[in-house]
C-alpha positions in Angstrom: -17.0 26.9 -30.9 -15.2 27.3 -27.9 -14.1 31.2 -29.0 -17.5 31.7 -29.7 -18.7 30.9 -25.9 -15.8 33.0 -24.6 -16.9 35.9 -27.1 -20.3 35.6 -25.3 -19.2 36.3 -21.9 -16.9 38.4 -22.4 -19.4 40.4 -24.2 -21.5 40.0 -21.0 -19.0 41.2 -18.7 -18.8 44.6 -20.9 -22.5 45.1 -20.9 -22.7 44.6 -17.1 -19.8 47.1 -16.5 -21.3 49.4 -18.7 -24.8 49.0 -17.0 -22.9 49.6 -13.5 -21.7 52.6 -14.7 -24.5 53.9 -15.8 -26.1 53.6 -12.4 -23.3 55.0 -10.6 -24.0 57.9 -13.1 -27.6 58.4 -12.4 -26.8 58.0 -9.0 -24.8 61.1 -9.0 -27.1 62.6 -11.5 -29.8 62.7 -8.5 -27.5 63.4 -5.7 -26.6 66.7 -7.6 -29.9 68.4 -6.8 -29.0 68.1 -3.1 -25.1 69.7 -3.7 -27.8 72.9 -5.6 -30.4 73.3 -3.0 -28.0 72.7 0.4 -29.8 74.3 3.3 -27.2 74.4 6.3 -30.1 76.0 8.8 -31.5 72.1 8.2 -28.4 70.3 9.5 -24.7 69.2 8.4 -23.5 68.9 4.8 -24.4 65.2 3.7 -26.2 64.4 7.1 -29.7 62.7 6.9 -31.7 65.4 8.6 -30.5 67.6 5.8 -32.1 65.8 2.8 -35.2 65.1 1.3 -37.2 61.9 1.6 -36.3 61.6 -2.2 -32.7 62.4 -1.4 -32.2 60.1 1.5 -33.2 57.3 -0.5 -31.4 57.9 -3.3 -28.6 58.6 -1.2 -29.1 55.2 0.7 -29.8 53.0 -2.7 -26.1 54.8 -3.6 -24.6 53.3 -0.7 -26.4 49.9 -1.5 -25.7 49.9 -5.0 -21.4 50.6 -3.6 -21.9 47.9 -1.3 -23.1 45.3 -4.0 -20.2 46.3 -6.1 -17.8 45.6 -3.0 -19.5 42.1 -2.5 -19.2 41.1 -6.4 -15.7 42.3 -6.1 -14.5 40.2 -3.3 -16.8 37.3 -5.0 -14.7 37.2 -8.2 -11.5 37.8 -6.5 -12.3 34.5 -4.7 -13.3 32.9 -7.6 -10.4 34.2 -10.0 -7.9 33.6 -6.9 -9.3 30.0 -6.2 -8.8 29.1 -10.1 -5.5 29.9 -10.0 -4.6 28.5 -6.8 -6.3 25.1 -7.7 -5.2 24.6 -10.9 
């Protein structure tokens, strides 16, 4: 029984890495349409003033989405790291 339960999250864990990865890949999927159509009469390469509505907030729910990975990180580094500390 006890396999069973570590089967389960373990097979949790691989779905949500999988499902992480496929956002970081439709991220970049939609931030290639600004790398095409680049204007540099509309402002700096990767600057705000040079994107589209649509761009800028895809290109801000990327930086969220990298920031959310960075807490969860630091989350299960704690937890992992306090496990082995305590035990």
């Amino acid at each position: 029984m006890k396999y069973i339960i570590m089967f389960k999250y373990l097979f949790a864990f691989i779905v949500l890495v999988l499902l992480d990865i496929g956002i970081f890949i439709l991220f970049g999927l939609a931030l290639m349409s600004y790398d095409d159509f680049y204007d540099e009469t509309k402002g700096a390469y990767w600057s705000l003033e040079s994107m589209t509505l649509s761009e800028q907030l895809i290109y801000i729910g990327f930086n969220v989405w990298l920031g959310i990975n960075v807490l969860v990180l630091f989350i299960l580094t704690y937890k992992i790291a306090k496990y082995w500390l305590c035990k």
